[in-house]
N, C-alpha and C positions, 0 to 999 in steps of 0.2 A: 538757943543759938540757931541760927537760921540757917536752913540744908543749901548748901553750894553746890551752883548749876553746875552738870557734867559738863565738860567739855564735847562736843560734838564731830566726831573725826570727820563725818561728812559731809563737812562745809565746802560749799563748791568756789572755786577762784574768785567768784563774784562779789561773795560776802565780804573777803577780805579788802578788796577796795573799797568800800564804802566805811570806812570807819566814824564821819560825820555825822552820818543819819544814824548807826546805832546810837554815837555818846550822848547825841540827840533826845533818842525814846529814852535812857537810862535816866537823865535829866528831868524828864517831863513825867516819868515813876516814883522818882524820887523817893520822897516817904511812905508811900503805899507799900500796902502788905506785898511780899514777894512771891511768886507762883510757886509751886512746884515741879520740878521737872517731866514728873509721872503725873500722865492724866488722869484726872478720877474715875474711877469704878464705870463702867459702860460708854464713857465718853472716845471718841475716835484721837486716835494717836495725832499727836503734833507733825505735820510738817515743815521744813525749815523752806522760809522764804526762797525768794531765787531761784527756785529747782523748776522743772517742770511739774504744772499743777493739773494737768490736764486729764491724768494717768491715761494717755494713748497708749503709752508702755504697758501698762496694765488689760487695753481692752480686747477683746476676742471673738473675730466676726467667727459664725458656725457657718463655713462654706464643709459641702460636703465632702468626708473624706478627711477633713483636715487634724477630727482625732485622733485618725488612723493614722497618721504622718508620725504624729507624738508619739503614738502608742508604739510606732516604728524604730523613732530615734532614742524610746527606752528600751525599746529590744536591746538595740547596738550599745545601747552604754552598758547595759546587763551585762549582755555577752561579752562587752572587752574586758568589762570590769572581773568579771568569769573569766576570762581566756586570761586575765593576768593572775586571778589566784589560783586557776588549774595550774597555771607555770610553775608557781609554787608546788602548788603539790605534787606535780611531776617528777619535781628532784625529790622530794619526799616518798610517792610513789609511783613508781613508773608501771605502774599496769591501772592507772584509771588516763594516764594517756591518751591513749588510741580511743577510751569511750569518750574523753570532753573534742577532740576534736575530731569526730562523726557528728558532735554537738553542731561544734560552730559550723561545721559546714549546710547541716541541715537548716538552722539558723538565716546562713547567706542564701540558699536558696528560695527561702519564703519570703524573705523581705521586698524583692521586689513585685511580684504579686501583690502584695499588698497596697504596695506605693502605684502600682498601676492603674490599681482599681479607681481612682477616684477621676482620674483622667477622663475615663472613659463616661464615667459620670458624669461630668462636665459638659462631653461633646453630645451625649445623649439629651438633657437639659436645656441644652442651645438654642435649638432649634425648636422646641415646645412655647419658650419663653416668646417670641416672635409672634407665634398664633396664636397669644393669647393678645396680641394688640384689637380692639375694637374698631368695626371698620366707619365708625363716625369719627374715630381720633387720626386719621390717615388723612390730611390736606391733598385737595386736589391740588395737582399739575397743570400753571398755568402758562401755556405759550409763551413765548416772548411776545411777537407779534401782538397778543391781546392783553400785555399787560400793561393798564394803567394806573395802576397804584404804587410802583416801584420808584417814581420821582419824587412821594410825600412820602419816602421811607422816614427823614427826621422830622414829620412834622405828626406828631403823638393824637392829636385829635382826628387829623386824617383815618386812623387806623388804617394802616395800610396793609396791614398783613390780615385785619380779618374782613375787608370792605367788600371783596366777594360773596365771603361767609354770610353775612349781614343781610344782603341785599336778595342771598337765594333764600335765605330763610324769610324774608318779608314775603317773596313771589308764591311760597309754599303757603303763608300763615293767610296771603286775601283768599285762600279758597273758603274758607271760615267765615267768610262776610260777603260773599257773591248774593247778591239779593234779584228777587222776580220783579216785573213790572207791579206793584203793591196798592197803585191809586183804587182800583175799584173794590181795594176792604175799607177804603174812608168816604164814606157816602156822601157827608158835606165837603169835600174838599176834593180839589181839581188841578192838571195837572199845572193848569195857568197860575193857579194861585202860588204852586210849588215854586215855578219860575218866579213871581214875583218877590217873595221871602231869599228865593238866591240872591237877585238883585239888590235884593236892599242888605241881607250880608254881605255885599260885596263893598258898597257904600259905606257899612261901619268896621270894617276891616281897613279901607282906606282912609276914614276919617279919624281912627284911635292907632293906625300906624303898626296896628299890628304885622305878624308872619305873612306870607299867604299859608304856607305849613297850618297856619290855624284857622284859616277861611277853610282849606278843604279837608279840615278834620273837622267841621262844625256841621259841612253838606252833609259828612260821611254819617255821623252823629244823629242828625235830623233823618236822613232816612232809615237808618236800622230802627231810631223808637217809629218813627212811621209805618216800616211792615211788620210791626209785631203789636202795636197799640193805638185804639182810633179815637181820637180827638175831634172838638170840635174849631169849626172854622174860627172863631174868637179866641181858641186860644193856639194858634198857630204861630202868633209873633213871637210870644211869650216861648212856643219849645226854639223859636228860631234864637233869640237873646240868651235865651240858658244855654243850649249846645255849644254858643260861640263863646260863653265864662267858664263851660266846661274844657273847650277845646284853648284855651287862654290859660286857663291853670295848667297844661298839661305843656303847652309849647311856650308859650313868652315868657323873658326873663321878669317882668312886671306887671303883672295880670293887670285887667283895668276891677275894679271892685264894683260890688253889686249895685249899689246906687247910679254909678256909669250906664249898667242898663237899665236900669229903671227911669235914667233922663233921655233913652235916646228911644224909649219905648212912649216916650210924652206922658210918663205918672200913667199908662192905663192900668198897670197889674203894681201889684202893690209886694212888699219884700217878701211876706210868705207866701206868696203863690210864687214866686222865684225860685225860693229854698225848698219848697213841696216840690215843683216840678226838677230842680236840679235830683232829691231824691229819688223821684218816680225815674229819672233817665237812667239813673246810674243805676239801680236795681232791675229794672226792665233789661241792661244789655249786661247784668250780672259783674258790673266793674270794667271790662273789656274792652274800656275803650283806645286801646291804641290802633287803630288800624291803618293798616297801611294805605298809602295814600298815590295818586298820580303826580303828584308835585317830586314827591323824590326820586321815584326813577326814573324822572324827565331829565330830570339834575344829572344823574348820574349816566345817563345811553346819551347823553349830549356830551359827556365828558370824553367819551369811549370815542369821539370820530373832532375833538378838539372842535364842537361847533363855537362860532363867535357868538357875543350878547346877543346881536341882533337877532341872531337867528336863533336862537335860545329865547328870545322874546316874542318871538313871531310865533313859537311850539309855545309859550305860556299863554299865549292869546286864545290859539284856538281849546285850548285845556281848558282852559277858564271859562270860554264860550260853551264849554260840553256841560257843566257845571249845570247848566241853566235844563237841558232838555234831559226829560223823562224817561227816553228810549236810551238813551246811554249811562244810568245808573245801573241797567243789570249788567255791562262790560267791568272786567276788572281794571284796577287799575296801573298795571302794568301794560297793560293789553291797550288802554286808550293812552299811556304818555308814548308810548312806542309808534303808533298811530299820529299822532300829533306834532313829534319830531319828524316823521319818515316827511308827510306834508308839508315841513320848515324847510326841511330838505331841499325836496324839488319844486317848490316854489322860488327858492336861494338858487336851483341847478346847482346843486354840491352833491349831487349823485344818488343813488336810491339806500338800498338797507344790506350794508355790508356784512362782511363775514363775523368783522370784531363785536357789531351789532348783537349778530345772531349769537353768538357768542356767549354774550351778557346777560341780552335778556331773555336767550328762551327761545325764542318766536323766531321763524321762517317770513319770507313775504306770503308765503300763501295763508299761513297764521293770523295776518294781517290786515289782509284785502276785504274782509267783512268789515271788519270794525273802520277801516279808513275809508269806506264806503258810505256808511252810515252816520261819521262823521262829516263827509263831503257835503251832506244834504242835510245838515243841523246848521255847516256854515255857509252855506248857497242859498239857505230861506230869506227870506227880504226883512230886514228887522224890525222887531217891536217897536211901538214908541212908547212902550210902557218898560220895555226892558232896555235901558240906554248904558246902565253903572258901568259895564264891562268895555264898551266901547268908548267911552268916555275915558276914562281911566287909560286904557291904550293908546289913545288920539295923545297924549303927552307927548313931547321931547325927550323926556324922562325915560316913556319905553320905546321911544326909536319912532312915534306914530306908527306902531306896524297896524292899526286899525284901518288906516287907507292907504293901505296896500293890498292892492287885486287879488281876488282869486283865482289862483289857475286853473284851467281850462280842463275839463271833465275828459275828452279825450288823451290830454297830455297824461290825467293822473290813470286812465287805464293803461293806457301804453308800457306804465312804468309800474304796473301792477301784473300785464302779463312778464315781465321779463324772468 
C-alpha cells in the first residue's frame, strides 16, 4: 500500500489558489511510481514551491562586530531567561536574590560596550577604504568650458565619457615611435625617392577609396621598417604596397586583397615576396603596429574650437603635404596636426590657439612655433612636378579646392606666433 503524503502545514496562501496547475502535475503522474515524502539518505530536503527560493533569509554578510551583536542579544535572552527562573527561585529562596540581581546588573553594564565596539570599528575602517582607491581609477575633472564630448552622451560609439582618456593615452603612447632623421643608414635610397613612394600611396589610397586613417598608418609603417632595416632601391615599392595591405587590414572595413597589389605594382613582385615582406614588417616592428597617427587628433582639436569642413580641409591639406617631406617625420604627430590646424586657423582669420586648444592637446603656442615654422617652409617650397597626387586630389570640389588657396604671408604667421 503506498505511503500517503503528509500534509504540509506550511503552505503559504499562494498554493491554495492555484488548484489547476496542481490537478494538472497529479494528471500528468498518473501511473508513475509515487515519491516519497522523505528525501533519501544525503539528498537535500524538499522545498515547497512558491516560498522564497532565494534563501536571503538564510545569508550572512561578516561585517565586523556583527557576531558580537548575536553574541549580545544571547546574553539578554540568557539573562531574561535567567532573571525569570531566579524569580522563581526567589520565592523558593530568598537569599540567592540579592546574588542573581548583582548578576543582571553587572550583565546590563557590559552589554553596551560591547555593542559599541564595533561602531567605532566601522568609523576607523572608513576612511582607510578611500586610500586604498588607485590614483589611475580617479577621472580627471573636466571644465565646463572645455567640455566637448558631453553632447555625444547618447551616441555609444562616440565614447564619451572616455574620448579624453583615449586620446592622452595616444599623445603618451607616440613617444614610443618618435623616429631620427633615418635616410643616411639606407645608402641606395634618398630622401626624393621617399617622397615619390608617398605620392604614389597617396594615388592608391585615392584610387581603391580607401581611409586616409590608412594612408597615414602605411607612412607611419614604412618609416619605422625604414629606420630599423635597409633595403634596396628595387624593393622600395614592394615595402610601400605591403605597409599599405598592412595598414588596410588594421583600418578598412574591406581590405583590398593581395592580388590588388600586385596589379597596381604592374606584376613586378610576385605573391611571395608580398607575404615574405608582410612577414619581415611585422617581426622587425615586433607586431606594434598601431601607432598613432596625425589624422586623428586633427579630427579631434578641430572638434574642440567647432572648426567648419573647409577649414578642417584646408589643416588635411597641409597634413598631407607634411606626409611627403623628410624633415618632418621626426615631429610627433600630435605636435604636426596641432600645427596644421593653428595654420587653417589664421589663414580662415578664426583666431590663433586657444585655451580649449591648449587644453586638449597639450601644447602651448610657444610648443608650437618650431613645428609651424618648419612646416611653413615644407609648404612655401615651389612644387614638384614629380610630386602632383596631393595637390591634385585637393584641387577637387569635393575638398573645397583648398589647394589654390594662397598662403599666408610669413609676417602675418609670426605676428601670431609672438602673441
Amino acid at each position: 500500500m503506498p505511503v500517503q503524503k503528509k500534509k504540509n502545514v506550511s503552505v503559504s496562501a499562494a498554493q491554495s489558489r492555484i488548484p489547476s496547475l496542481r490537478s494538472a502535475e497529479n494528471k500528468v503522474e498518473g501511473p508513475q511510481v509515487k515519491r516519497s515524502s522523505s528525501p533519501p539518505h544525503g539528498a537535500p530536503k524538499k522545498r515547497t514551491a512558491f516560498i522564497d527560493i532565494t534563501n536571503a533569509h538564510k545569508v550572512g554578510f561578516n561585517f565586523p562586530g556583527r557576531k558580537k551583536k548575536k553574541e549580545v542579544v544571547k546574553k539578554i535572552s540568557s539573562s531574561s531567561s535567567s532573571s525569570s527562573s531566579s524569580s522563581v527561585k526567589r520565592h523558593n529562596n530568598p537569599k540567592t536574590s540579592s546574588v542573581s540581581s548583582e548578576k543582571e546588573k553587572s550583565d546590563e553594564e557590559e552589554t553596551p560596550e560591547v555593542a559599541a565596539a564595533p561602531v567605532e570599528e566601522l568609523e576607523v575602517a572608513a576612511p582607510s577604504a578611500v586610500k586604498l582607491v588607485p590614483s589611475h581609477l580617479i577621472r580627471q575633472e573636466i571644465p565646463v568650458e572645455f567640455d566637448i564630448d558631453s553632447e555625444n552622451s547618447d551616441d555609444i560609439f562616440m565614447c564619451p565619457e572616455y574620448a579624453k582618456d583615449i586620446f592622452d593615452y595616444l599623445k603618451r603612447r607616440e613617444e614610443k615611435f618618435v623616429l631620427d632623421n633615418y635616410m643616411h643608414k639606407q645608402p641606395t635610397l634618398s630622401t626624393e625617392m621617399r617622397a615619390i613612394l608617398v605620392d604614389w600611396l597617396v594615388e592608391v589610397q585615392e584610387n581603391f577609396e580607401l581611409y586616409h586613417e590608412t594612408l597615414y598608418l602605411a607612412v607611419k609603417l614604412t618609416d619605422q621598417y625604414l629606420s630599423q632595416t635597409v633595403i634596396q632601391r628595387e624593393m622600395l615599392q614592394l615595402l610601400g604596397s605591403t605597409c599599405m595591405l598592412i595598414a588596410s587590414k588594421l583600418e578598412e572595413r574591406s581590405p583590398p586583397c593581395v592580388d590588388d597589389f600586385l596589379y597596381i605594382c604592374d606584376d613586378a613582385y610576385k605573391k611571395e615576396e608580398l607575404i615574405t615582406m608582410e612577414c619581415n614588417i611585422l617581426q622587425t616592428l615586433s607586431f606594434d603596429i598601431n601607432i598613432p597617427i596625425p589624422y586623428r587628433f586633427l579630427r579631434r582639436y578641430a572638434k574642440c574650437v567647432n572648426a567648419g569642413m573647409d577649414t578642417l580641409t584646408l589643416a588635411r591639406f597641409y597634413c598631407e603635404l607634411s606626409l611627403l617631406d623628410m624633415d618632418l617625420v621626426t615631429e610627433r604627430g600630435s605636435a604636426l596636426a596641432s600645427a596644421c590646424l593653428l595654420m587653417a586657423l589664421l589663414s580662415k582669420d578664426l583666431g590663433g590657439w586657444s585655451p580649449i586648444l591648449q587644453f586638449h592637446s597639450g601644447y602651448q603656442l610657444s610648443d608650437l612655433a618650431p613645428v609651424v615654422r618648419k612646416l611653413y617652409i615644407t609648404l612655401s617650397a615651389p612644387p614638384d612636378e614629380k610630386l602632383k597626387a596631393v595637390r591634385n586630389k585637393y584641387s577637387h570640389k569635393v575638398f573645397f579646392e583648398v589647394a589654390s588657396l594662397p598662403l599666408m604671408k610669413l609676417d602675418v604667421l609670426e605676428k601670431a606666433l609672438r602673441q
